[in-house]
N, C-alpha and C positions, 0 to 999 in steps of 0.2 A: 647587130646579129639578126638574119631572118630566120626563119622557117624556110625549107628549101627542099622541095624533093632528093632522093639519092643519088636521082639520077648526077645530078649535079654536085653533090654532097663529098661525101669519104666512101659511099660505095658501101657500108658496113650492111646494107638492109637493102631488100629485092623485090619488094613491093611498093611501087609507088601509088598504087591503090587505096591501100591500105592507111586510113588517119594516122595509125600508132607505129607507123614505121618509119617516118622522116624523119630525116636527119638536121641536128643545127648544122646551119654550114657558119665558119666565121671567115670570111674574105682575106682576112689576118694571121690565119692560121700558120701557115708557111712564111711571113714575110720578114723580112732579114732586120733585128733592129741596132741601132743606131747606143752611142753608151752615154747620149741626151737623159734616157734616163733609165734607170737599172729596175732591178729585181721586184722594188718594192713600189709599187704604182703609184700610191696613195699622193704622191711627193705633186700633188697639184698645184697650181703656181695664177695667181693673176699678175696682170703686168699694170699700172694705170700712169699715165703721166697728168700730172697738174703743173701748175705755174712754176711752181717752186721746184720739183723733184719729180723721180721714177719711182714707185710704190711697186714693190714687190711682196706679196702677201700666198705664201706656202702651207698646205696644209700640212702639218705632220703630227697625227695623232699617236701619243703614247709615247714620241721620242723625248726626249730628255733636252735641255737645251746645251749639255755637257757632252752629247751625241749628235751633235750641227755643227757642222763648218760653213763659214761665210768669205770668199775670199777673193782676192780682184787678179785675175790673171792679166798678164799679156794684151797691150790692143785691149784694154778696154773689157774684159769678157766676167760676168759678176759668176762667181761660182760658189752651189750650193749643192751640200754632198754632205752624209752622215749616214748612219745606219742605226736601224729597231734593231736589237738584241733579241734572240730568240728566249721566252722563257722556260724557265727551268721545266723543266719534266719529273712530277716527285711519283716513284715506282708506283704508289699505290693510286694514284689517280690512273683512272678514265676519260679517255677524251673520245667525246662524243662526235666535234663536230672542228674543226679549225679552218677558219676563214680570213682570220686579219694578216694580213701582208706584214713581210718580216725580211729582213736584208736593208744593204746599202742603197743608197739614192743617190744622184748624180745629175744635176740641171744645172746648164749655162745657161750665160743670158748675152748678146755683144749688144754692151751700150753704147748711145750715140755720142757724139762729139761735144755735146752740150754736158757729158756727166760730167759731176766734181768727180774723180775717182777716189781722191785723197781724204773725201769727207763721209764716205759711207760709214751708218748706224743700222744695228739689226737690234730687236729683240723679239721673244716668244714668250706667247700668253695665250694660255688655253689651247696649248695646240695650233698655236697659229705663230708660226718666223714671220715679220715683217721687217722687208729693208729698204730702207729710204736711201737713196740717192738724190744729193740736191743736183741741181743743173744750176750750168753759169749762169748767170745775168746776161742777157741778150741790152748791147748797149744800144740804145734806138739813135741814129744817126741825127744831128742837129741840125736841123732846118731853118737856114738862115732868108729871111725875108728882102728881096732885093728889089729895091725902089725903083719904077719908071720912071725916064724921067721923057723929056717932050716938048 
């Protein structure tokens, strides 16, 4: 996100002169999204491959590991999706300020040809899903030594 005159912005303010009248502009504002991944942002994802497996490490704080699904679609595709519950609301409280993302999540992944898909494990700790994927064994072809002869 920059800083962005209005001229360029949303238009809402008529001085570009003016320090205190820019507008954020977010490049993003209008852009059409994709249901990769839903309402709730936070649903961050690294990808890592080592020897053995594909590491998948999600963040999701405050959800519940009883509110995560882990699941292998079609073709290979790792799919992870749950939803934060929104909390209760008790009459007599005040809310000041509410910032933390709330709803369902939605992340695929299309794994390569090397994934086991049959032997995927997830667990979550501290706010963290991690899901291993092992990959085959790559069989290194036998190279047989063949004698000159002369």
């Amino acid at each position: 996100m920059s800083i962005i005159p209005s001229v360029f912005g949303t238009g809402r303010r008529s001085n570009i002169f003016d320090p205190f009248s820019l507008d954020l502009w977010d490049p993003f504002q209008n852009f059409p999204t994709t249901n990769e991944t839903s309402s709730f942002a936070n649903a961050r994802t690294d990808w890592k491959e080592t020897p053995e497996a594909h590491i998948f490490k999600a963040d999701l704080p405050g959800v519940k590991k009883e509110e995560v699904k882990v699941e292998i679609e079609e073709d290979r595709v790792l799919k992870i999706s749950g939803e934060r519950k929104i909390e209760k609301e008790d009459k007599n409280d005040t809310w000041h300020r509410v910032e933390r993302s709330q709803g369902s999540f939605l992340r695929r992944f299309r794994l390569p040809e090397n994934a086991k898909v049959d032997e995927v494990k997830a667990g979550m700790e501290n706010g963290v899903l991690t899901v291993s994927v092992p990959k085959v064994e790559v069989k290194k072809p036998d190279v047989k030594p063949v004698q000159i002869t002369g």
